[in-house]
N, C-alpha and C positions, 0 to 999 in steps of 0.2 A: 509247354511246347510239345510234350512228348503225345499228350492226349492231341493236337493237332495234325504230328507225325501219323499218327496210330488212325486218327480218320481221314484224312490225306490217302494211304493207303487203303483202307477199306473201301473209298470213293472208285479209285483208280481198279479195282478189284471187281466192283459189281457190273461197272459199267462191261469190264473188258468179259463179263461171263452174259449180259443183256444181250451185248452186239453178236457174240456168238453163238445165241438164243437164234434172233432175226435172223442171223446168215443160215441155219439150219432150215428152220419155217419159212421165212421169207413172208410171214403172216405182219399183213400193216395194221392190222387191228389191234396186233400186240405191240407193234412200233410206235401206234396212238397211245395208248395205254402207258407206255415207258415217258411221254410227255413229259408229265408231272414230278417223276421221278429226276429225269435231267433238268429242270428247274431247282429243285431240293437239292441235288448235286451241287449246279451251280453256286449259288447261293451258300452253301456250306463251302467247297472250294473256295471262294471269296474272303474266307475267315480265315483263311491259311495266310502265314505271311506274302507280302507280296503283291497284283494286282492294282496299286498305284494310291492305294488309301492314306499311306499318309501323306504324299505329294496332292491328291484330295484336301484333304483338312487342312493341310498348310497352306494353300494358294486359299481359300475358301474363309479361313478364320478373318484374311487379310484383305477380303474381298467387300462387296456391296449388297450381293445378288440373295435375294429373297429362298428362301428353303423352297420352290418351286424350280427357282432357275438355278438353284443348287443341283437340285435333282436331274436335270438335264445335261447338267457336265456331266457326272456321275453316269448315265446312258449313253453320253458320246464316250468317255472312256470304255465304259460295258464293249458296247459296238462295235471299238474300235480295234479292242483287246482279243474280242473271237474271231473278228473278220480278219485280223493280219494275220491270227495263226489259220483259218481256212486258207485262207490267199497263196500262205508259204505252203500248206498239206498241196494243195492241188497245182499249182503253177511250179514252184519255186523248192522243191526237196533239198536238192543238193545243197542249199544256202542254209539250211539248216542243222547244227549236229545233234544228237539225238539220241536215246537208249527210251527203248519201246516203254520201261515200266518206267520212267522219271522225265519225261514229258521232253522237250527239247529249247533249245537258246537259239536264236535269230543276232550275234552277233551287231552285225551292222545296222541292223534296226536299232538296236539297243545303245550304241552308239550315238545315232541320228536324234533318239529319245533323249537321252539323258543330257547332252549337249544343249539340244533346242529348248529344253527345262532349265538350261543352265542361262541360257539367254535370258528367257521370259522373267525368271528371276533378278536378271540384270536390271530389265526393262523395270521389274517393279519396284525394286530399292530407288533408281534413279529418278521415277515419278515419283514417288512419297518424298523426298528428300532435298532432291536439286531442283524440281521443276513443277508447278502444278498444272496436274494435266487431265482431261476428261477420263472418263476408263472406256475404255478403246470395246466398240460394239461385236458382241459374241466372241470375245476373248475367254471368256470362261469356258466354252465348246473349245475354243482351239487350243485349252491347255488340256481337256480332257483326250481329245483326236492325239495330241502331241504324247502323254503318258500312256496312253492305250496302245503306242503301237510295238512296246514291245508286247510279242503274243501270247498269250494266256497256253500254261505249259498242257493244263488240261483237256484242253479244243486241242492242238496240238496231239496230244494222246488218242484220240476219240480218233481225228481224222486218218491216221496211220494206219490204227488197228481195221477202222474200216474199210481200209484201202487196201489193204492187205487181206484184207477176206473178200472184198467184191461188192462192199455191200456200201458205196457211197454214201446213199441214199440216208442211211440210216446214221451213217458220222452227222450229214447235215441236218437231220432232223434234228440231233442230237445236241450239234452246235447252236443253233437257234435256241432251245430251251435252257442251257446255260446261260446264253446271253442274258436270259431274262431274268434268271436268278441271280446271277454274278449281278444286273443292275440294281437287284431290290438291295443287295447287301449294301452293295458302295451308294445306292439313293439315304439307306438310314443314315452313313454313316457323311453324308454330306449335309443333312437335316440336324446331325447334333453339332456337327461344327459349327453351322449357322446361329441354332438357339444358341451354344454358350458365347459365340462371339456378340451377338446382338446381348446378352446376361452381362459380361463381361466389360462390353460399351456401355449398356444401362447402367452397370455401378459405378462406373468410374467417373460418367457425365451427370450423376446423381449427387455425386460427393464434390464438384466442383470443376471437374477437367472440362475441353473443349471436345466437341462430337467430334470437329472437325480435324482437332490436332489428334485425338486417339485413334482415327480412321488412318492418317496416316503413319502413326506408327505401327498398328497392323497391319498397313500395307507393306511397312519397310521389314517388318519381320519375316511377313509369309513371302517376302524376295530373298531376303537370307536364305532361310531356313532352303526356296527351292536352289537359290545357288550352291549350296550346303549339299543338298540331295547329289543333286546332277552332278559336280564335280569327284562327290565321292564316288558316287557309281562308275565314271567313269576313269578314275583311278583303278575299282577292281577290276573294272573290264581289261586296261592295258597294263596289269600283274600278271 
């Protein structure tokens, strides 16, 4: 945790001496350049606690959807995670509370998220269990949109510091290249959930079980598990 801590800040450290690089030059050649760098950022941020991976892995172990259509939750979360903290940077400030070097909370989003997680979980135990039922089309997108929107604390950071020097442009450049790393992180970590859930089906329909009845008991898990999430979260929320 502490090596986390320790590059967590080094992250939030380079970035805020990058942007005030560009706010001096105002050189976009250098802003190009810095690209690649807020990908690797991202990506690395992503590793930090947080950003919605295990809620990831848990709806995903208990799921259907092929490491393909993994990977696209996994991007609508990404997506969804930098576009609510640009959304709150530039419309919506006040709604958010905030210290410039520890990124900021979206309260009421966070609410709406962890709730609506608390549902879909509902929904999943109650299909595995009480009723057989199809799985409900681009459900997997709408739990990723649903956990992504609380906002990612480091877009968040990015777009303040930028806003605060003048230099938009360059928060959104900035935000877009995380997006893209924050999804490669959370695409791997949706592609291993998938392999060992399909390993984990493979051995047990190997040794005698039904496909069919261990899909739903997967299913009835990764509904716990996100009722579990959501209700605790929002227990700390209203501490």
């Amino acid at each position: 945790m502490d090596v986390l801590v320790a590059l967590q800040r080094w992250v939030y450290g380079s970035i805020g001496g990058e942007l005030n690089s560009f706010a001096a030059t105002r050189d976009w050649l250098t802003l190009a350049g810095l690209f690649p760098l807020g990908v690797v950022f991202g990506a690395i941020h992503a590793l930090t606690p947080g950003h919605g991976k295990t809620v990831l892995a848990s709806y995903l172990i208990g799921s259907r959807l092929a490491p393909l259509r993994g990977a696209l939750v996994a991007a609508a979360l990404s997506l969804t995670h930098v576009a609510s903290a640009v959304v709150l940077a530039l419309f919506a400030a006040p709604l958010v509370t905030r210290t410039l070097g520890g990124g900021g909370q979206a309260p009421t989003l966070e609410f709406l998220s962890r709730g609506m997680l608390a549902l879909i979980g509902a929904w999943l135990f109650y299909r595995a269990l009480c009723k057989p039922a199809p799985h409900v089309r681009h459900e997997g997108v709408a739990v990723g949109i649903v956990t992504g929107l609380i906002p990612c604390p480091l877009t968040l950071f990015v777009m303040f510091f930028a806003l605060a020097r003048g230099v938009v442009e360059a928060g959104l450049t900035f935000a877009v290249a995380m997006a893209i790393g924050i999804a490669a992180t959370l695409a791997a970590v949706a592609v291993l959930s998938i392999v060992a859930r399909d390993f984990l089906v493979g051995f047990l329909t190997w040794h005698g079980e039904s496909f069919a009845r261990m899909m739903r008991i997967l299913d009835a898990t990764s509904g716990l598990l996100l009722i579990v999430i959501g209700v605790a979260m929002l227990a700390r929320l209203s501490a």
